[in-house]
ROGU-805499 format. One record per residue (C-alpha): x, y, z; residue number from 1. Coordinates in Angstrom, 1 decimal, m for minus. Example, Ala and Ser with C-alpha at 12.3 -4.5 7.8 and 13.67 -1.06 7.14 Angstrom:
BEGIN
<atom><x>12.3</x><y>m4.5</y><z>7.8</z><pos>1</pos></atom>
<atom><x>13.7</x><y>m1.1</y><z>7.1</z><pos>2</pos></atom>
***
This chain:
BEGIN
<atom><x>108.7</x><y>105.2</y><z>91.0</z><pos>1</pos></atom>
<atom><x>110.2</x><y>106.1</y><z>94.2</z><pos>2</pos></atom>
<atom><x>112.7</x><y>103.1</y><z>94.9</z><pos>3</pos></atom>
<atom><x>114.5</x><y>103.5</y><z>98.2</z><pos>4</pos></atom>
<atom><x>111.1</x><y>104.7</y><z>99.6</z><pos>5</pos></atom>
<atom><x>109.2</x><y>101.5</y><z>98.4</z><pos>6</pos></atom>
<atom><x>112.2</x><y>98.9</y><z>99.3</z><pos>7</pos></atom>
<atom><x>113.4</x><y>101.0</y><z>102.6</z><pos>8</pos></atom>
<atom><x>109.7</x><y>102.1</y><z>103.8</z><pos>9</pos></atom>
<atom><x>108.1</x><y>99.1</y><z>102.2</z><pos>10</pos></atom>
<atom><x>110.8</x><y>96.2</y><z>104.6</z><pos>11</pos></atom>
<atom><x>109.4</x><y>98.1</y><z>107.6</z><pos>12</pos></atom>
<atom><x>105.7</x><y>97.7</y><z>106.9</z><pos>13</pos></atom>
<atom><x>106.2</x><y>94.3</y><z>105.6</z><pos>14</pos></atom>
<atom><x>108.0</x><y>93.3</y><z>108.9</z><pos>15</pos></atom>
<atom><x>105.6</x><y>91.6</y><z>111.0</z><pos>16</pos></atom>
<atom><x>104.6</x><y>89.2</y><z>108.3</z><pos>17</pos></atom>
<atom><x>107.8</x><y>88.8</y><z>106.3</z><pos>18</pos></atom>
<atom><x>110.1</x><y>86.6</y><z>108.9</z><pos>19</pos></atom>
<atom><x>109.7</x><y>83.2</y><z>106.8</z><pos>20</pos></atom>
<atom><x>109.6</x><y>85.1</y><z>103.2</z><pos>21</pos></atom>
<atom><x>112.0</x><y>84.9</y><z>100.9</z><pos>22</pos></atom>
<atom><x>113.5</x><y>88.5</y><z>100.7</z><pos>23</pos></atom>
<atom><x>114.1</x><y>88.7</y><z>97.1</z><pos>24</pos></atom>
<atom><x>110.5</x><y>88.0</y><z>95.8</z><pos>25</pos></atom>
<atom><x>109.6</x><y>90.6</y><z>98.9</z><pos>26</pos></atom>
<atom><x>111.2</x><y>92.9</y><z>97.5</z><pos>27</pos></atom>
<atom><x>110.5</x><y>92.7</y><z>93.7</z><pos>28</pos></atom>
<atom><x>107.0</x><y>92.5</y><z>95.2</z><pos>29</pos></atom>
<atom><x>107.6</x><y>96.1</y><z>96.3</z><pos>30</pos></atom>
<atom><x>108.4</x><y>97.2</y><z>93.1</z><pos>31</pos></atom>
<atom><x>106.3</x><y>95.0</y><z>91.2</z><pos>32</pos></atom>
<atom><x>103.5</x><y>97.5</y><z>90.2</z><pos>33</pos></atom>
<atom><x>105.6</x><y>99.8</y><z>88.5</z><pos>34</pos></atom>
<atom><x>107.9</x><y>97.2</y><z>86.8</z><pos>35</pos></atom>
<atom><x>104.6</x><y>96.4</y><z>85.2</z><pos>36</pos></atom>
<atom><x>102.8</x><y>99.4</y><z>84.8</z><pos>37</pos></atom>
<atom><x>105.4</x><y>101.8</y><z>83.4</z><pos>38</pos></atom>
<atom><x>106.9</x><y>100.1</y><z>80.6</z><pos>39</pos></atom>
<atom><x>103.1</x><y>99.3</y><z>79.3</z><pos>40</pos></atom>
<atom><x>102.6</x><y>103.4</y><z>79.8</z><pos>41</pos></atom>
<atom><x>105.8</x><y>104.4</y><z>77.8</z><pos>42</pos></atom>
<atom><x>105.4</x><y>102.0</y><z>75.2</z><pos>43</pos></atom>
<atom><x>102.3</x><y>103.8</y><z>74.7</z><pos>44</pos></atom>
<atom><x>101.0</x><y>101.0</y><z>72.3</z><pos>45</pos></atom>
<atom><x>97.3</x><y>100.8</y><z>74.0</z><pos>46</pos></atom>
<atom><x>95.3</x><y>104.1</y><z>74.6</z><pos>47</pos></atom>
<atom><x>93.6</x><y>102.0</y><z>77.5</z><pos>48</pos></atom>
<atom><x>96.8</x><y>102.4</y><z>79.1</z><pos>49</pos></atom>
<atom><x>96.0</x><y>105.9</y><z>80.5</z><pos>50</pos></atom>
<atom><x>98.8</x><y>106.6</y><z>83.6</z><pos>51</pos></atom>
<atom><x>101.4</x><y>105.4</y><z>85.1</z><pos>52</pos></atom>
<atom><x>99.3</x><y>103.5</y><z>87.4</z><pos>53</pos></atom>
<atom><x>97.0</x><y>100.5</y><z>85.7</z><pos>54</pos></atom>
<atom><x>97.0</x><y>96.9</y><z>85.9</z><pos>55</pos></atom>
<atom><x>99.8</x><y>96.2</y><z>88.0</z><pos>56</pos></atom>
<atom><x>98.3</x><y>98.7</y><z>90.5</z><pos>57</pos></atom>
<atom><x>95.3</x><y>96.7</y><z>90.7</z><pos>58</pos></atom>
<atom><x>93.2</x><y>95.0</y><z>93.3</z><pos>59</pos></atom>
<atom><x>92.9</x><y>92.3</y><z>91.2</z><pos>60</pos></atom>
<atom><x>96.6</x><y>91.4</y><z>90.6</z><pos>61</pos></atom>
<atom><x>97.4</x><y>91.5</y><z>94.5</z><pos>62</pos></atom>
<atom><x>95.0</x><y>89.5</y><z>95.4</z><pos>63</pos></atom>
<atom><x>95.9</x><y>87.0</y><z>92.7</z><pos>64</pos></atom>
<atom><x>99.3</x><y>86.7</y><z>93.9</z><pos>65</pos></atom>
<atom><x>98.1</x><y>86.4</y><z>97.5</z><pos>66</pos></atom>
<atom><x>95.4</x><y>83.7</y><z>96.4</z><pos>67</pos></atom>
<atom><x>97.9</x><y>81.4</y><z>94.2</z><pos>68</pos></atom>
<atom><x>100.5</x><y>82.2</y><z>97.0</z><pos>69</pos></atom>
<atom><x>98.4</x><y>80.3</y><z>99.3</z><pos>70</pos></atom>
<atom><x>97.0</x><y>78.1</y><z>97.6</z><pos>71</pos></atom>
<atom><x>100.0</x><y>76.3</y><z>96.4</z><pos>72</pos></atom>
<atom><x>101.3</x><y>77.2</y><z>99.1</z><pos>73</pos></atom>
<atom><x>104.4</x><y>79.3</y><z>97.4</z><pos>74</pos></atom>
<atom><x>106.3</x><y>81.6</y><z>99.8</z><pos>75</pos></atom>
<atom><x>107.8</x><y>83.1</y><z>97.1</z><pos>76</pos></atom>
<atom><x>104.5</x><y>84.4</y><z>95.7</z><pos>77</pos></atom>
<atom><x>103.2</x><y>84.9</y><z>99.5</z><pos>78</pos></atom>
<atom><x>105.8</x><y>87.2</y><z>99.8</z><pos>79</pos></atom>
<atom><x>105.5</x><y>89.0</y><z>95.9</z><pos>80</pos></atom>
<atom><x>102.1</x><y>89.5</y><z>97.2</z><pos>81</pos></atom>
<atom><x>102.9</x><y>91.2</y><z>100.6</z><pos>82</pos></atom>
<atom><x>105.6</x><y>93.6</y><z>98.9</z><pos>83</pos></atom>
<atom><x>103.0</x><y>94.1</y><z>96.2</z><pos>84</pos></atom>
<atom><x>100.5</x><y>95.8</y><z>99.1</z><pos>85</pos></atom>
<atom><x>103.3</x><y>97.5</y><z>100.6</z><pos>86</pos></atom>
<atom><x>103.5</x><y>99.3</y><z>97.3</z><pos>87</pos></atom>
<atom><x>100.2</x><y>100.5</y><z>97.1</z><pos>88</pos></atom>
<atom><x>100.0</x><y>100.9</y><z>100.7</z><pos>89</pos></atom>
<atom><x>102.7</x><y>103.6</y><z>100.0</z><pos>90</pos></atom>
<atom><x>101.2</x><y>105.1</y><z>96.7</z><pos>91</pos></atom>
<atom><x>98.0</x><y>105.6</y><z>98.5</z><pos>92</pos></atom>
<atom><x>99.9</x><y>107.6</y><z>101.5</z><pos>93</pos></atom>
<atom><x>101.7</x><y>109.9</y><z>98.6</z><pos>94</pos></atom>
<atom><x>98.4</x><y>110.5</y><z>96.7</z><pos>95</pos></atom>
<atom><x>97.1</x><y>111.4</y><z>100.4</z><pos>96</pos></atom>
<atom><x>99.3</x><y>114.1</y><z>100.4</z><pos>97</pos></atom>
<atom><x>98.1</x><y>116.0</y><z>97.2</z><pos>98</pos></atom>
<atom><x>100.7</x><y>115.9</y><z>95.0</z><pos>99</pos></atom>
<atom><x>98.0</x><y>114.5</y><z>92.6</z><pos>100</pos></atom>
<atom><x>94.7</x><y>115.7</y><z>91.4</z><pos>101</pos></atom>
<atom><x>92.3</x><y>112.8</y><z>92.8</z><pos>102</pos></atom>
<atom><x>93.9</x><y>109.0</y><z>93.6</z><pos>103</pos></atom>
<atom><x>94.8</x><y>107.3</y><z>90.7</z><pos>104</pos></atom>
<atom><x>96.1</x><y>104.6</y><z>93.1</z><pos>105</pos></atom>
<atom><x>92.1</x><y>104.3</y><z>94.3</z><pos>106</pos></atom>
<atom><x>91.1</x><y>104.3</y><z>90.7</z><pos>107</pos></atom>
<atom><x>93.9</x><y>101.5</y><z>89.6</z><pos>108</pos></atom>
<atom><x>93.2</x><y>99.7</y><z>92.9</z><pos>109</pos></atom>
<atom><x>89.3</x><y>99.4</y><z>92.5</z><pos>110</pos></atom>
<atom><x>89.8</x><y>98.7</y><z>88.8</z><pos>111</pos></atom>
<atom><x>87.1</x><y>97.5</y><z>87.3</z><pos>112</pos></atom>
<atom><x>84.8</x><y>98.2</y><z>89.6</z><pos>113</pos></atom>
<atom><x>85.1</x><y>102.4</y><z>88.8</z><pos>114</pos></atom>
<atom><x>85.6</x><y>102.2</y><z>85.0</z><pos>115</pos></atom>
<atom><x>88.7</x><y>103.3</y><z>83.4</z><pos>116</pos></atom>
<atom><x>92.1</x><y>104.2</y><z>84.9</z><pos>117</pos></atom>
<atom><x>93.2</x><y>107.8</y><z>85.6</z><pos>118</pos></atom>
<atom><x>94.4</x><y>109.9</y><z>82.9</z><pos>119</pos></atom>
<atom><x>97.9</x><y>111.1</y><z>82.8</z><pos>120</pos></atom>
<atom><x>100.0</x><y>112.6</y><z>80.0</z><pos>121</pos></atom>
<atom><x>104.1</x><y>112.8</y><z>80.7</z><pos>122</pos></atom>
<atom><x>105.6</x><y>113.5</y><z>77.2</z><pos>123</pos></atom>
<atom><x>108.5</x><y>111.9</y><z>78.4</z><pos>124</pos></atom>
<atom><x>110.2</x><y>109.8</y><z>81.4</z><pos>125</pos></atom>
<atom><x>112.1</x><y>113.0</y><z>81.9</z><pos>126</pos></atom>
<atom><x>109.0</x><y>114.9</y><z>82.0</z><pos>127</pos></atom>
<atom><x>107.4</x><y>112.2</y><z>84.8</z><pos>128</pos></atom>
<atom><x>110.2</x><y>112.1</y><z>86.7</z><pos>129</pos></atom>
<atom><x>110.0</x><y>115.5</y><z>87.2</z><pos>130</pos></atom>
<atom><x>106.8</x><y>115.9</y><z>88.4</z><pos>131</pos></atom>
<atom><x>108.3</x><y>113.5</y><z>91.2</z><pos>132</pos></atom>
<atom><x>110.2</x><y>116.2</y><z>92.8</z><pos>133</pos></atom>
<atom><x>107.6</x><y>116.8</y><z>95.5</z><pos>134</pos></atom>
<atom><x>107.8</x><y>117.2</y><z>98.9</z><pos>135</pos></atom>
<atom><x>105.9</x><y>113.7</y><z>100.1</z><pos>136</pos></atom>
<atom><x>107.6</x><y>111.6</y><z>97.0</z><pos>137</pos></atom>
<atom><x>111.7</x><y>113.5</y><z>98.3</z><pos>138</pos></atom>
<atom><x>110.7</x><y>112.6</y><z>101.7</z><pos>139</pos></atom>
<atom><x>110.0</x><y>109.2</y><z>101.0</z><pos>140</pos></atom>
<atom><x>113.4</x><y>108.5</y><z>99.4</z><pos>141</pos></atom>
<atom><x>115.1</x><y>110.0</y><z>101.9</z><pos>142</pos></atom>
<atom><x>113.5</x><y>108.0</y><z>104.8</z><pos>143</pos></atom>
<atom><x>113.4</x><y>104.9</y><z>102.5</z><pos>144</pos></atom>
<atom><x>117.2</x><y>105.1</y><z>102.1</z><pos>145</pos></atom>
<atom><x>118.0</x><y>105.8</y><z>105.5</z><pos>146</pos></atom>
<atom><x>116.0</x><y>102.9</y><z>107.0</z><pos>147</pos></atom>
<atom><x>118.1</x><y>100.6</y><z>104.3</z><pos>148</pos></atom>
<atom><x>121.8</x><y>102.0</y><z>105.5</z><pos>149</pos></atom>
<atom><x>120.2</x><y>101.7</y><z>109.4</z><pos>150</pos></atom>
<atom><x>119.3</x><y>97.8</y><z>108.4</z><pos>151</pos></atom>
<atom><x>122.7</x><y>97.4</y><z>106.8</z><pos>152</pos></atom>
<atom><x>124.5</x><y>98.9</y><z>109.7</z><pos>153</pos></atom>
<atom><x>122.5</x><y>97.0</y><z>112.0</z><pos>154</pos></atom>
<atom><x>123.6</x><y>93.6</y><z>109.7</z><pos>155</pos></atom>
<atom><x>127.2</x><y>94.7</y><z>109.9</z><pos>156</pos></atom>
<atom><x>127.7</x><y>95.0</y><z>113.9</z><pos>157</pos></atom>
***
């Protein structure tokens, strides 16, 4: 999980549609996909559960939040749904940048329509943090965190 990247690069992306949305479901929304996927991962309790990257990666679940956001007409799911794309939006760019072997975020995304997820071992959260410390994931954070201080600043004048 790269936080500041997500949230910082995420608000950016999310801008043109976000005006009328509710900032804290946005932003959840952002993070959404790995609130979900990596405590089902480290619990390891299902061997289905292959990577750090399964259901709340999928297809399927942003276009269930967009779906029941508009059709009961719920910002606050509107805008899960929005920060939910920004996320894999930005896991897609990292994976672009060949940090990984393949795309798990292609394989999680398409999910079912490509069989199983990807398949990751990290011993520990320790161990997958470290394998984190890449180029593309570093410059992420960095950006993401600056573009939150310039929108703070910005707030503050």
């Amino acid at each position: 999980m790269f936080v500041f990247g997500h949230i910082g690069i995420g608000r950016k992306l999310a801008s043109p549609w976000s005006r009328d949305l509710p900032r804290v479901p946005l932003v959840v929304g952002m993070l959404l996909p790995d609130l979900i996927d990596k405590p089902l991962y480290y619990a390891r309790a299902w061997d289905y559960v292959s990577s750090t990257r399964t259901f709340g990666h999928t297809g399927l679940l942003l276009l269930l939040l967009l779906l029941c956001g508009y059709l009961v007409r719920s910002r606050a799911l509107l805008a899960l749904g929005l920060g939910d794309a920004t996320h894999l939006l930005l896991d897609w760019a990292v994976d672009g940048f060949g940090h990984e072997v393949g795309s798990s975020t292609w394989m999680a995304i398409a999910w079912p329509l490509y069989g199983d997820f990807a398949h990751y071992y990290f011993a520990s959260v320790a161990d997958h943090a470290e394998s984190l410390v890449v180029t593309p994931v570093v410059a992420a954070e960095v950006i993401g965190l600056a573009l939150i201080g310039w929108d703070y600043v910005r707030r503050k004048a």
